[in-house]
PDB file of N, CA, C, O and CB in Angstrom:
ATOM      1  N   UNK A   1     -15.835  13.651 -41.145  1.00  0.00           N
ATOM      2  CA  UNK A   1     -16.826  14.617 -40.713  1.00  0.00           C
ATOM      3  C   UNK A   1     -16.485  15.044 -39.288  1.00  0.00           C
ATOM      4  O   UNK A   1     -16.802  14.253 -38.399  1.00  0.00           O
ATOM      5  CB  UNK A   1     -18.268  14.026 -40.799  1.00  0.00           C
ATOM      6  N   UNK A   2     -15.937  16.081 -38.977  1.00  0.00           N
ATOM      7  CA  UNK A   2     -15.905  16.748 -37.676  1.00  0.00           C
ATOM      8  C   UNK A   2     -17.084  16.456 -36.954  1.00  0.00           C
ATOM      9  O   UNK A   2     -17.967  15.802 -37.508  1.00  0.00           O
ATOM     10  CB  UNK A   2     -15.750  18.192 -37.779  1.00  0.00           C
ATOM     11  N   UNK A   3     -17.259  16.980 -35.422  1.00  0.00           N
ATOM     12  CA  UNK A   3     -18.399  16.688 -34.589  1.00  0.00           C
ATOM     13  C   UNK A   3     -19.167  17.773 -34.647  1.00  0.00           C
ATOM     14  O   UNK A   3     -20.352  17.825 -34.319  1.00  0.00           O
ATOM     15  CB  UNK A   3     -18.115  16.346 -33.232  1.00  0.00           C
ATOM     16  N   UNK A   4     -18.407  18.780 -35.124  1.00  0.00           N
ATOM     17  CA  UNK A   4     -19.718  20.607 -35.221  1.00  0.00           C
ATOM     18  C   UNK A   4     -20.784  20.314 -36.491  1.00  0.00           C
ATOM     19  O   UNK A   4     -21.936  20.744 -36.558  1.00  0.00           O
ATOM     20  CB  UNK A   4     -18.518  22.713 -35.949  1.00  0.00           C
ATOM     21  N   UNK A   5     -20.021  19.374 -37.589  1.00  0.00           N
ATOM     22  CA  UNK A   5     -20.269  19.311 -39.109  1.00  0.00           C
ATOM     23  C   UNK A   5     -21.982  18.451 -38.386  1.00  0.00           C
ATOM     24  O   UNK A   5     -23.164  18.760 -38.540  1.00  0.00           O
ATOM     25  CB  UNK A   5     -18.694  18.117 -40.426  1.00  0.00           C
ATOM     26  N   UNK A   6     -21.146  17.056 -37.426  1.00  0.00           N
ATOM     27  CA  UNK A   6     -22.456  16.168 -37.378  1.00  0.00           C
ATOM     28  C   UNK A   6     -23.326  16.736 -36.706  1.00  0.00           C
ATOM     29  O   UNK A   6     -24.455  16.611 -37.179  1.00  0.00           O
ATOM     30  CB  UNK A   6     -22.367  14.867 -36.831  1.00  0.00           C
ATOM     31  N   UNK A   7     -23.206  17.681 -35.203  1.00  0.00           N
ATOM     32  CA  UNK A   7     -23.945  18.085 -34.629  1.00  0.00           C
ATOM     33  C   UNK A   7     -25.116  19.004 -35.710  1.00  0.00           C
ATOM     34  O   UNK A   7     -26.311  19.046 -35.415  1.00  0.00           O
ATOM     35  CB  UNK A   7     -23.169  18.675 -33.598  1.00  0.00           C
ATOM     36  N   UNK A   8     -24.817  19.378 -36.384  1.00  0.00           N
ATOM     37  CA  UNK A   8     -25.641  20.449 -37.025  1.00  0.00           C
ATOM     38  C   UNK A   8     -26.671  19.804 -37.911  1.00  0.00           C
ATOM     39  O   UNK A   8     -27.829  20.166 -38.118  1.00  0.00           O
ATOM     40  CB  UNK A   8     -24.757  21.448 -37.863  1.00  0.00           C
ATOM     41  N   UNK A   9     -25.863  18.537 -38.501  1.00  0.00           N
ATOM     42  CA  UNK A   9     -26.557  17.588 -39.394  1.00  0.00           C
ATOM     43  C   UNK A   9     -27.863  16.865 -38.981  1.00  0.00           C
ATOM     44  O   UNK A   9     -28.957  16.741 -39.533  1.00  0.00           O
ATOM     45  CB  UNK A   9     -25.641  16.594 -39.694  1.00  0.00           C
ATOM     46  N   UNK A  10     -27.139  16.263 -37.342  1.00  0.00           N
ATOM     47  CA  UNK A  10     -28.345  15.892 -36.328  1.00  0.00           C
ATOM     48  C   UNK A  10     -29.353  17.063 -35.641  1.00  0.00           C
ATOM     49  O   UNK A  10     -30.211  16.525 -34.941  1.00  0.00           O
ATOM     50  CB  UNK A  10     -27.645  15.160 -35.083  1.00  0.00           C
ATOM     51  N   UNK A  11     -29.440  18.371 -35.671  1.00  0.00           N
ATOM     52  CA  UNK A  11     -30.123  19.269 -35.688  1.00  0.00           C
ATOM     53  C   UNK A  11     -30.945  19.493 -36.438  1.00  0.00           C
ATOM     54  O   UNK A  11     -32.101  19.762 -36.112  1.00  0.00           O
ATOM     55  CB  UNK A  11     -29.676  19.948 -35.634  1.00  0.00           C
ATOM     56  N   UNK A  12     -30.472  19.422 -37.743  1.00  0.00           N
ATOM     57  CA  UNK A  12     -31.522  19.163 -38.641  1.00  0.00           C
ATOM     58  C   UNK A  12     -32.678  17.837 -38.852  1.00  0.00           C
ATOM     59  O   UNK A  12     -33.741  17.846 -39.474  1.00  0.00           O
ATOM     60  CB  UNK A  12     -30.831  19.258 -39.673  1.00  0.00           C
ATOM     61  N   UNK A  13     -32.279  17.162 -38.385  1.00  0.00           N
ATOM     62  CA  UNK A  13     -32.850  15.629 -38.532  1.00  0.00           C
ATOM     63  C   UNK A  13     -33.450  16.075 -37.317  1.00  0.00           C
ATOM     64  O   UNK A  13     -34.121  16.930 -37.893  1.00  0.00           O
ATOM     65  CB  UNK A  13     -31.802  14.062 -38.589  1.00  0.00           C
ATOM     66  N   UNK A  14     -33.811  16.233 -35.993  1.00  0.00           N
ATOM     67  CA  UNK A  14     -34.534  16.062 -35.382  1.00  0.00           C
ATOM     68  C   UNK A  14     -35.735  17.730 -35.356  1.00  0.00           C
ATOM     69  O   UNK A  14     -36.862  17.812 -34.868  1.00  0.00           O
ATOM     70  CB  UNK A  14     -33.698  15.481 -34.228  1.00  0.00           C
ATOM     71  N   UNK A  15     -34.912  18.839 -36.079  1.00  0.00           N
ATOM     72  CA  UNK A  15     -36.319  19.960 -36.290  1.00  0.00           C
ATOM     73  C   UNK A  15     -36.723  19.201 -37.155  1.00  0.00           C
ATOM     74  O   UNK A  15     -37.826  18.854 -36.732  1.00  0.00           O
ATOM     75  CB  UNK A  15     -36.241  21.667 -36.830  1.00  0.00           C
ATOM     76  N   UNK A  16     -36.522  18.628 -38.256  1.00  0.00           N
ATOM     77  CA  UNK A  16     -37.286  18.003 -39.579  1.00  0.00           C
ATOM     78  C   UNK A  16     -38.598  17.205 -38.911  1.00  0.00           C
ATOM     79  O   UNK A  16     -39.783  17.340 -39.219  1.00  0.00           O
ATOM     80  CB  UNK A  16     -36.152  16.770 -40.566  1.00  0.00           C
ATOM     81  N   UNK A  17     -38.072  16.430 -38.013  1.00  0.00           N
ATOM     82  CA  UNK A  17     -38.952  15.195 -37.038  1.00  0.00           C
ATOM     83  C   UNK A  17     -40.213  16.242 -36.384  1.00  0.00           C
ATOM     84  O   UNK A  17     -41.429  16.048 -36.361  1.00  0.00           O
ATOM     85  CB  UNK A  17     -37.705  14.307 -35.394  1.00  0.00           C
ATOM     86  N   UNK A  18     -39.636  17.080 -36.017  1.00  0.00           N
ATOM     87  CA  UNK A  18     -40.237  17.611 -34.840  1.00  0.00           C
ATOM     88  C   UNK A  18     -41.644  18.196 -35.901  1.00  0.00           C
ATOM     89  O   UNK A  18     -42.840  18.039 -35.652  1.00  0.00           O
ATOM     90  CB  UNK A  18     -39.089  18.934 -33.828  1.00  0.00           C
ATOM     91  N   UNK A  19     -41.151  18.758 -36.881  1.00  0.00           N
ATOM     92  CA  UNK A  19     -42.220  19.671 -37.871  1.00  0.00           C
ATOM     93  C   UNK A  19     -42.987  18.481 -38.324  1.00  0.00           C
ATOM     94  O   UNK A  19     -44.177  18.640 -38.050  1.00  0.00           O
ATOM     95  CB  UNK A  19     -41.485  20.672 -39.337  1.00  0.00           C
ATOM     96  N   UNK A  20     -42.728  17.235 -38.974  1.00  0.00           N
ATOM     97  CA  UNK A  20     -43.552  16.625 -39.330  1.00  0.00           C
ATOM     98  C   UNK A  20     -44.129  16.035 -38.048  1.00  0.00           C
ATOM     99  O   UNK A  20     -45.355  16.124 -38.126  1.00  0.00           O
ATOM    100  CB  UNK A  20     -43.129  15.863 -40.302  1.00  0.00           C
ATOM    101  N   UNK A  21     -43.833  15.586 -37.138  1.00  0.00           N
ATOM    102  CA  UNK A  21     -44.976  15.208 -36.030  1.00  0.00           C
ATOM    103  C   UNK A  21     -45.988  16.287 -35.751  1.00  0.00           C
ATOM    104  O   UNK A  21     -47.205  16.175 -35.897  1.00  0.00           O
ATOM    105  CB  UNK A  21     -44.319  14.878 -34.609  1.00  0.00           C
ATOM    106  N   UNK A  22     -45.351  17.312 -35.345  1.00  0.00           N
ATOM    107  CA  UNK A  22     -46.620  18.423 -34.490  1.00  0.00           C
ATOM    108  C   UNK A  22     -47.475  19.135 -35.695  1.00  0.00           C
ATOM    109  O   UNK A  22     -48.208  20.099 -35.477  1.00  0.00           O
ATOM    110  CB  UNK A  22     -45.744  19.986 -33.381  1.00  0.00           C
ATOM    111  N   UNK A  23     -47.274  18.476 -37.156  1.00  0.00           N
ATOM    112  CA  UNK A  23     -47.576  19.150 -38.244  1.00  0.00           C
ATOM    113  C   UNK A  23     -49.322  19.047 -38.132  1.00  0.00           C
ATOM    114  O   UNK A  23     -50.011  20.012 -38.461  1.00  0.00           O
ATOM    115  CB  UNK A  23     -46.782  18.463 -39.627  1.00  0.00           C
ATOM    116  N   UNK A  24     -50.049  17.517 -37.534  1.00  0.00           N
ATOM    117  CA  UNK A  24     -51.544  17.633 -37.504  1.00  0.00           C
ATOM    118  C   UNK A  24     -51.927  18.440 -36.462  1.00  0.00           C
ATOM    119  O   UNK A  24     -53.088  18.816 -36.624  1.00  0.00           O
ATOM    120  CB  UNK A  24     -52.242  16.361 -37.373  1.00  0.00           C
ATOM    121  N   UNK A  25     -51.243  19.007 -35.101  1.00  0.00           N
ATOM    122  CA  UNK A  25     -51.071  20.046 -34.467  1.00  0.00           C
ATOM    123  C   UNK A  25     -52.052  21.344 -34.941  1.00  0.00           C
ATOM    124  O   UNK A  25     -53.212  21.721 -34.773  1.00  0.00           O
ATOM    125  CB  UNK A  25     -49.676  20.250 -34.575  1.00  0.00           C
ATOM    126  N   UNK A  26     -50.838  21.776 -35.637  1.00  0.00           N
ATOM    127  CA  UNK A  26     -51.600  23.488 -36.573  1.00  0.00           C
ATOM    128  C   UNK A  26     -52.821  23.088 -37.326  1.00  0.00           C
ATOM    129  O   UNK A  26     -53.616  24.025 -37.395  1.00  0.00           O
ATOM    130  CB  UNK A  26     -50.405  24.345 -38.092  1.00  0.00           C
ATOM    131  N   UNK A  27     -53.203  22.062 -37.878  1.00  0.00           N
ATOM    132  CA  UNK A  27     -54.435  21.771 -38.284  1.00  0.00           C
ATOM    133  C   UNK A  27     -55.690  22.141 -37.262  1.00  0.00           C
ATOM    134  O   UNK A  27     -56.459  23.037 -37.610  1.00  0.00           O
ATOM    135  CB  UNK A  27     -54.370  20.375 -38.589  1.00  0.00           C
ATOM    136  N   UNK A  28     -55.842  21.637 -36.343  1.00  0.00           N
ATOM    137  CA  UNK A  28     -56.755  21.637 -35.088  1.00  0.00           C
ATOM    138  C   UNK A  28     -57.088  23.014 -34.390  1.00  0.00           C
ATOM    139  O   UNK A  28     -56.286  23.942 -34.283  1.00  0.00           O
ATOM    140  CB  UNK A  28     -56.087  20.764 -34.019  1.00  0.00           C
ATOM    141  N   UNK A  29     -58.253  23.010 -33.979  1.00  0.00           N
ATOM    142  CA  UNK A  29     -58.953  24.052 -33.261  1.00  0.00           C
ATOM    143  C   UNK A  29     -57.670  24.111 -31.723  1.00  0.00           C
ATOM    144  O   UNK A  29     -56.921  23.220 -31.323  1.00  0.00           O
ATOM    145  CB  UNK A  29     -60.953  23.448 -32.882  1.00  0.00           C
ATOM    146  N   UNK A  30     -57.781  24.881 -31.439  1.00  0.00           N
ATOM    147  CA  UNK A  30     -57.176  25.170 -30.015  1.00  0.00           C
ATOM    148  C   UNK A  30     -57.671  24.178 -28.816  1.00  0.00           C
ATOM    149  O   UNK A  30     -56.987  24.051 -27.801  1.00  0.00           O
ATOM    150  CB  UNK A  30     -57.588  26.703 -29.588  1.00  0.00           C
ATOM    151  N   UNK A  31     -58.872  23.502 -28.995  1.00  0.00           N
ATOM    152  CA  UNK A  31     -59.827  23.212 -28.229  1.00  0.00           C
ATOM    153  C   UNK A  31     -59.868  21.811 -28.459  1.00  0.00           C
ATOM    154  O   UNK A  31     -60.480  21.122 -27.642  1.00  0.00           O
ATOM    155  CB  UNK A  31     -61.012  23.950 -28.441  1.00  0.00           C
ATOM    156  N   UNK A  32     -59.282  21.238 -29.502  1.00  0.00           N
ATOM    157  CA  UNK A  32     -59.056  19.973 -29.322  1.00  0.00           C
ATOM    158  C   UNK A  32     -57.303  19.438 -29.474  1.00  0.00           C
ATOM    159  O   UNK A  32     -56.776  18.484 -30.047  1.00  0.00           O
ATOM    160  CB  UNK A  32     -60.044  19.340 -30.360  1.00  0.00           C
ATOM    161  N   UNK A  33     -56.920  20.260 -28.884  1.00  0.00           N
ATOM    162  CA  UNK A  33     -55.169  19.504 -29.008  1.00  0.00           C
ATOM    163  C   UNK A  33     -54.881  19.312 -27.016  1.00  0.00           C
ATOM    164  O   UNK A  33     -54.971  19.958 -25.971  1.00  0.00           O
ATOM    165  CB  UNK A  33     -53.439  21.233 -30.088  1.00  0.00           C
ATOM    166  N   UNK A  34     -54.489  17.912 -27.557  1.00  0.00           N
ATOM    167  CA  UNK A  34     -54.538  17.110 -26.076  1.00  0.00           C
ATOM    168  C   UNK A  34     -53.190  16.787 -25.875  1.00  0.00           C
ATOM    169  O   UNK A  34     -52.430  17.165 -26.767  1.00  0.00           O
ATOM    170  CB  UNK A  34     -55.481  15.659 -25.982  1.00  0.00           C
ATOM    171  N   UNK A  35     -52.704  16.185 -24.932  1.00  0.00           N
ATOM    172  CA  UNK A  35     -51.391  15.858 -24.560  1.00  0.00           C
ATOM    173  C   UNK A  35     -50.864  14.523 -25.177  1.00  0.00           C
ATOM    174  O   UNK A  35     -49.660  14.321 -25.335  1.00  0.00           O
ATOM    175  CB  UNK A  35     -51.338  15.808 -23.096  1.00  0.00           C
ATOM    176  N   UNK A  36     -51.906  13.558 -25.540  1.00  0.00           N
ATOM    177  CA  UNK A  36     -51.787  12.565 -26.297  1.00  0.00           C
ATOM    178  C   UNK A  36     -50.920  13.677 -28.433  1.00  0.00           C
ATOM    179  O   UNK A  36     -50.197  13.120 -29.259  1.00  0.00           O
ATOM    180  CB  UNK A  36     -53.915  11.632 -26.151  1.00  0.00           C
ATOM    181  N   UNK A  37     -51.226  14.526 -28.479  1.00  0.00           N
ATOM    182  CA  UNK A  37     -50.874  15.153 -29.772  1.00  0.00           C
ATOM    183  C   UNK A  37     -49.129  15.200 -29.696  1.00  0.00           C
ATOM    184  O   UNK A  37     -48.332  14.816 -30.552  1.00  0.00           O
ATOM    185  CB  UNK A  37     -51.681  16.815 -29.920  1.00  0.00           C
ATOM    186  N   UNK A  38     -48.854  15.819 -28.339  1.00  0.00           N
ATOM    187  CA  UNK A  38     -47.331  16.239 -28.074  1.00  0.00           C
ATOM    188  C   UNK A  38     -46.618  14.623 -27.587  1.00  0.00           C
ATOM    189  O   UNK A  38     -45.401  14.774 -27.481  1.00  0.00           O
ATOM    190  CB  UNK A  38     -47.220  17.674 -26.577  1.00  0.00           C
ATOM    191  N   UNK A  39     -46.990  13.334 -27.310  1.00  0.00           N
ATOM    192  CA  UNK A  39     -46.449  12.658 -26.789  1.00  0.00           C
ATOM    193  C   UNK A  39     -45.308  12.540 -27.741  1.00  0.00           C
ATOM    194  O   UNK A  39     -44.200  12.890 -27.335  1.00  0.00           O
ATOM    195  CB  UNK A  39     -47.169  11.691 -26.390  1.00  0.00           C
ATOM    196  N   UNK A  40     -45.463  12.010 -29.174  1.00  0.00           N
ATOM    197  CA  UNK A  40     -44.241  11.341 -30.059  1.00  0.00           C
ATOM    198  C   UNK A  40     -43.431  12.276 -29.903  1.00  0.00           C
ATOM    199  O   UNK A  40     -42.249  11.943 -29.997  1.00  0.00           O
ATOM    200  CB  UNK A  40     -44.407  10.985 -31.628  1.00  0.00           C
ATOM    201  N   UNK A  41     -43.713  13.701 -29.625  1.00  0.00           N
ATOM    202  CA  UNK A  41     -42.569  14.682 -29.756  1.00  0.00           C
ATOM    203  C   UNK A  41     -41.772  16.002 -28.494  1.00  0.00           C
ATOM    204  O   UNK A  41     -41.138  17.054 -28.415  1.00  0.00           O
ATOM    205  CB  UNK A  41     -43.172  15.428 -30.938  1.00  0.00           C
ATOM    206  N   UNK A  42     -42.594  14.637 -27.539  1.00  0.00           N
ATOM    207  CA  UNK A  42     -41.501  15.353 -26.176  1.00  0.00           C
ATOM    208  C   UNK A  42     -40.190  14.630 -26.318  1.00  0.00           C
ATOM    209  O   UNK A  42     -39.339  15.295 -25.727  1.00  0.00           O
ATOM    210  CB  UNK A  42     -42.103  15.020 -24.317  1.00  0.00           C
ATOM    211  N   UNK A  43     -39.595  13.395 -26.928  1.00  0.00           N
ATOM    212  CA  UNK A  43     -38.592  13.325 -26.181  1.00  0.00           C
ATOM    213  C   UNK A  43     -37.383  13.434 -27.699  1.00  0.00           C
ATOM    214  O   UNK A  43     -36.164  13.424 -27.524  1.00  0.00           O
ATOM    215  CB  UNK A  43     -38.692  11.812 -25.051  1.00  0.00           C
ATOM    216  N   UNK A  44     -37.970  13.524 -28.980  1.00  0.00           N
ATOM    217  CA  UNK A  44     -36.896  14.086 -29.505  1.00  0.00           C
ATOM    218  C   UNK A  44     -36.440  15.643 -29.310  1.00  0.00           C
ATOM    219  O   UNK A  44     -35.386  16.263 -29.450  1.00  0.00           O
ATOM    220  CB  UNK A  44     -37.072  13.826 -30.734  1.00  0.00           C
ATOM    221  N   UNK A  45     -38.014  16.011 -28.844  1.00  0.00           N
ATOM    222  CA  UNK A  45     -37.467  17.890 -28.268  1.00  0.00           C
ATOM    223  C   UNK A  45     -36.827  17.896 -27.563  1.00  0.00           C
ATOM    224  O   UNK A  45     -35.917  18.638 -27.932  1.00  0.00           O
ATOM    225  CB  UNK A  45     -38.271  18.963 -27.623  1.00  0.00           C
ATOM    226  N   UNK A  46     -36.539  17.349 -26.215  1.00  0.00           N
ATOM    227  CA  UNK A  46     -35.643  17.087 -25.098  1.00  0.00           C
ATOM    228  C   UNK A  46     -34.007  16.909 -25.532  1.00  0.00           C
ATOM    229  O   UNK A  46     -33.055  17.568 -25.117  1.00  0.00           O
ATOM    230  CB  UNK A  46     -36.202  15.742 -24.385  1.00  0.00           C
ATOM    231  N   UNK A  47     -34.011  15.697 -26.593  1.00  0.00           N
ATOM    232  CA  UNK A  47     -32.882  15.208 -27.450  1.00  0.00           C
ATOM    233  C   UNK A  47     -32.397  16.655 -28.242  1.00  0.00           C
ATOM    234  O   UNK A  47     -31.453  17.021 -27.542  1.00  0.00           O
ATOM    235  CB  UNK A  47     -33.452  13.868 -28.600  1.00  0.00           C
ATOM    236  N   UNK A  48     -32.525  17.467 -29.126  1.00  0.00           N
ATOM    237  CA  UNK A  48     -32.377  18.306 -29.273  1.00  0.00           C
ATOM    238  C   UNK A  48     -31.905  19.618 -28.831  1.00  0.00           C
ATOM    239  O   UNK A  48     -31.048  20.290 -29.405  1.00  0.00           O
ATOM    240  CB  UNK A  48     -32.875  18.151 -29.478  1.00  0.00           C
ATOM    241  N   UNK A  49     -32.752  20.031 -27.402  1.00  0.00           N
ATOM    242  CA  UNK A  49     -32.225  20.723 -26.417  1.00  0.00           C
ATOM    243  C   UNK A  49     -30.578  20.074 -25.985  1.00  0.00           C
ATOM    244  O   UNK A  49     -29.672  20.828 -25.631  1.00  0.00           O
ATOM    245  CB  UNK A  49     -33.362  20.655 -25.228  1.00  0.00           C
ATOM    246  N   UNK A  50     -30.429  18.699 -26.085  1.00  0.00           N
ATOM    247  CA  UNK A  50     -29.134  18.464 -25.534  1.00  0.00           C
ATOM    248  C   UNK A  50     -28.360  18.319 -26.720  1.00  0.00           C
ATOM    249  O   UNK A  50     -27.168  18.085 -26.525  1.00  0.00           O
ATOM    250  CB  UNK A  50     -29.027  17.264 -24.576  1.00  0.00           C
ATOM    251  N   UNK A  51     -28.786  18.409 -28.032  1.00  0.00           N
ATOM    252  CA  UNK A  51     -27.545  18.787 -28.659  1.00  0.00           C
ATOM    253  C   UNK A  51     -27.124  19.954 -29.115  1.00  0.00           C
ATOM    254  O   UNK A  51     -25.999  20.222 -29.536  1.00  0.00           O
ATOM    255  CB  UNK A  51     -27.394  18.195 -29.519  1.00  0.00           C
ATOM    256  N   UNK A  52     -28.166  20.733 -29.011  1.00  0.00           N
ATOM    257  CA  UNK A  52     -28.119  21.834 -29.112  1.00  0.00           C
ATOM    258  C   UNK A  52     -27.089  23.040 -28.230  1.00  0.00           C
ATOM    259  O   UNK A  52     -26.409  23.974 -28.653  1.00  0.00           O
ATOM    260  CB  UNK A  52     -29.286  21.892 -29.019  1.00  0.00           C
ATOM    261  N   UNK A  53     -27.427  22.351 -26.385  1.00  0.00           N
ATOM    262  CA  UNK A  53     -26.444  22.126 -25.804  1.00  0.00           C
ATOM    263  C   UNK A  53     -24.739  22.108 -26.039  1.00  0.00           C
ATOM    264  O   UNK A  53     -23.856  22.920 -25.763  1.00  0.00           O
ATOM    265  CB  UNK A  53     -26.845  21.296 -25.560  1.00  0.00           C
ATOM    266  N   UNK A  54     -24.742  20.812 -26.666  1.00  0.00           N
ATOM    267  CA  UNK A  54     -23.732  20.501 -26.866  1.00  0.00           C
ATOM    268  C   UNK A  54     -23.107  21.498 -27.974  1.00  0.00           C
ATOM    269  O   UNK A  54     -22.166  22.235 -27.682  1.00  0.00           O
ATOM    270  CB  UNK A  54     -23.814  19.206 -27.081  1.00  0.00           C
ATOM    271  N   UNK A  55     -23.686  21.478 -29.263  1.00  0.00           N
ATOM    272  CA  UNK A  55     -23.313  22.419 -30.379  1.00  0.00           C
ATOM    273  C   UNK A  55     -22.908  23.576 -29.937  1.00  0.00           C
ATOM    274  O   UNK A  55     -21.989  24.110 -30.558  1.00  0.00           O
ATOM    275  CB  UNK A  55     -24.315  22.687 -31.281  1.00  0.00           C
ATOM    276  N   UNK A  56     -23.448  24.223 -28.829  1.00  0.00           N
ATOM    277  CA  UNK A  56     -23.232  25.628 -28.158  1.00  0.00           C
ATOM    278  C   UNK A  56     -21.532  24.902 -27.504  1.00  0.00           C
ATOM    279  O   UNK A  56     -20.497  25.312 -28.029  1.00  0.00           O
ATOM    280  CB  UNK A  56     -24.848  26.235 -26.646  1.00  0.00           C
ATOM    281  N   UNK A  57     -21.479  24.019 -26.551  1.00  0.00           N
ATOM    282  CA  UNK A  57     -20.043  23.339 -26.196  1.00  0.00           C
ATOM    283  C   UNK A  57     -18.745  23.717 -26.907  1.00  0.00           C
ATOM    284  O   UNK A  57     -17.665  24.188 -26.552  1.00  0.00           O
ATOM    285  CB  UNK A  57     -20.133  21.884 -26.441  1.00  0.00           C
ATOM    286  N   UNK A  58     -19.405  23.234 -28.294  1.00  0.00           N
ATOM    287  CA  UNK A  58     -17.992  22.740 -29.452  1.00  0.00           C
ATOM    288  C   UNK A  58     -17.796  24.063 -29.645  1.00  0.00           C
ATOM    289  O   UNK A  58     -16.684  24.461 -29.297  1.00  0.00           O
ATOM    290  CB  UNK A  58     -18.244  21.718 -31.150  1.00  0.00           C
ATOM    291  N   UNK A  59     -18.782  25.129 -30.241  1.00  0.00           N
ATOM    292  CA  UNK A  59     -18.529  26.462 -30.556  1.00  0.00           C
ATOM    293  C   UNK A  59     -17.202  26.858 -29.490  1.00  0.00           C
ATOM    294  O   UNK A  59     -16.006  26.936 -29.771  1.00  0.00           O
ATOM    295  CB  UNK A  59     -20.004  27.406 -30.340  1.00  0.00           C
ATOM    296  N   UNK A  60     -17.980  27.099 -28.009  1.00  0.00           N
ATOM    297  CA  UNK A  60     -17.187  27.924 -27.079  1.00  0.00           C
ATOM    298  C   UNK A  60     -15.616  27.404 -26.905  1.00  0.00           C
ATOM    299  O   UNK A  60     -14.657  28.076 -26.526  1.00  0.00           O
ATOM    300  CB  UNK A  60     -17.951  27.902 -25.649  1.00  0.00           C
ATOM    301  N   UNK A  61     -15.639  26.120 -27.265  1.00  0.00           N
ATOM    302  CA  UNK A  61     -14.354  25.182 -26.883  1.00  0.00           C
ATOM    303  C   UNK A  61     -13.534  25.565 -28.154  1.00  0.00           C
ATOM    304  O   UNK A  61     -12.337  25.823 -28.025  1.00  0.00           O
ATOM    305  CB  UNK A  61     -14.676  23.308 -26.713  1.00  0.00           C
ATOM    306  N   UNK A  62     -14.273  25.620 -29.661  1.00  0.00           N
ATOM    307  CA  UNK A  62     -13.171  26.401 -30.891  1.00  0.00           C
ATOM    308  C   UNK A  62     -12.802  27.842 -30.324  1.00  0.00           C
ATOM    309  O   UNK A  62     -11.688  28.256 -30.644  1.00  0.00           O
ATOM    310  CB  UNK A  62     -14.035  26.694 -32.654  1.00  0.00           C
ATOM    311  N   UNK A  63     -13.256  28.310 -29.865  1.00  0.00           N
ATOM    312  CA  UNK A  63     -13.110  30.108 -29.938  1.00  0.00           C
ATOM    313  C   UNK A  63     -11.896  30.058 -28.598  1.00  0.00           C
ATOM    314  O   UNK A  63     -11.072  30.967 -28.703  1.00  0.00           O
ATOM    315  CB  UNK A  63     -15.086  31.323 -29.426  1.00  0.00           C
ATOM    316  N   UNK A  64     -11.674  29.069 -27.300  1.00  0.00           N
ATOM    317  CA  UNK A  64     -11.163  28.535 -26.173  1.00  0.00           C
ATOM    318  C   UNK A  64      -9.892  28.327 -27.470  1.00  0.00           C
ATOM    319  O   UNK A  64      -9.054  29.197 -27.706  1.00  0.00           O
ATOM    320  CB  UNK A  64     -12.101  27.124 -25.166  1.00  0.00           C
ATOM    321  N   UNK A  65      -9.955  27.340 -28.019  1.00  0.00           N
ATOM    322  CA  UNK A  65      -8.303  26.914 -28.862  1.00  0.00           C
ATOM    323  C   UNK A  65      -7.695  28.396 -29.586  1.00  0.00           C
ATOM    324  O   UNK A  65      -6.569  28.884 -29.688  1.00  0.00           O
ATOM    325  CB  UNK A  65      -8.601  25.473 -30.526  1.00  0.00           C
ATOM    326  N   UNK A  66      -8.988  28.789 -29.994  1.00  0.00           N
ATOM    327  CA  UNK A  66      -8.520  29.948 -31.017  1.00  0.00           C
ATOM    328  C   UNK A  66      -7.742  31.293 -30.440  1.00  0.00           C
ATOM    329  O   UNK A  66      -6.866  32.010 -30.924  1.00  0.00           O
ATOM    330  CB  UNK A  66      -9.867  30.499 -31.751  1.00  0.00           C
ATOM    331  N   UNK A  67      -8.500  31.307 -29.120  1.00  0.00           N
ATOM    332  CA  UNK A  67      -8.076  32.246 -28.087  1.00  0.00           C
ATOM    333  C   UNK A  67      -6.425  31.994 -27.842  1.00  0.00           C
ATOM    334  O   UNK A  67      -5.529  32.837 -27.801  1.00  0.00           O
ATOM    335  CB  UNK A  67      -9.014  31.981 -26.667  1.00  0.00           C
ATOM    336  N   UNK A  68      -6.352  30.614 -27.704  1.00  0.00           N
ATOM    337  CA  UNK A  68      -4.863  30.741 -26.842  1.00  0.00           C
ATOM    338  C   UNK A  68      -3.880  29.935 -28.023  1.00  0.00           C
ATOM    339  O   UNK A  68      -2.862  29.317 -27.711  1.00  0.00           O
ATOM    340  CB  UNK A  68      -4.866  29.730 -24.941  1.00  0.00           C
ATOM    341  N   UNK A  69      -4.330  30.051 -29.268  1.00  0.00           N
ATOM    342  CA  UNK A  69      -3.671  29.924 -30.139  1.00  0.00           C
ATOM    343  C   UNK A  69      -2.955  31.377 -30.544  1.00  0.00           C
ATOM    344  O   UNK A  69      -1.742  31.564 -30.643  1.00  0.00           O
ATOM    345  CB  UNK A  69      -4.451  29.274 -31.025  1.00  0.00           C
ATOM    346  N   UNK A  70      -3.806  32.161 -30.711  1.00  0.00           N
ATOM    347  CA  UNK A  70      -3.408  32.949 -30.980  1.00  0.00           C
ATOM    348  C   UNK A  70      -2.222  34.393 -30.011  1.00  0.00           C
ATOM    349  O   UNK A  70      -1.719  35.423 -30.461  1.00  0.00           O
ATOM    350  CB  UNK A  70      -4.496  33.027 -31.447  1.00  0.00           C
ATOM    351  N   UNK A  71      -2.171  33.663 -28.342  1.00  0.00           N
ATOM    352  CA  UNK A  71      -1.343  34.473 -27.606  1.00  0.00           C
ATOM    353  C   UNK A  71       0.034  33.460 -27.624  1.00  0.00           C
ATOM    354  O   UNK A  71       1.066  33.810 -27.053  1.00  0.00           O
ATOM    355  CB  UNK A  71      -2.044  34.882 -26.039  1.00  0.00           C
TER     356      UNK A  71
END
């Protein structure tokens, strides 16, 4: 498994996470969602942002080989 193949795999696994945590979220009035609601799911969002990060990395770094493969 390449690292673009896993990155994408682990992208999925943590939106999957993210939807089922904040899922009692959309249930609730506006007026009762507290910061205790978002705790379980600040720090796989964070985690995400950095692979997401990264996934953006691997992209620019193939198109970098592809570039000077091809001169």
């Amino acid at each position: 498994m390449t690292r673009k193949n896993f990155t994408i795999i682990l992208l999925l696994f943590i939106f999957t996470f993210l939807c089922i945590t904040l899922s009692p979220v959309f249930t609730k009035d506006l007026k009762d969602i507290s910061y205790s609601d978002f705790r379980l799911a600040i720090g796989p969002f964070l985690s995400g942002i950095g692979v997401f990060l990264n996934y953006i990395a691997i992209i620019k770094k193939e198109k970098n080989v592809e570039k000077q493969e091809n001169l």
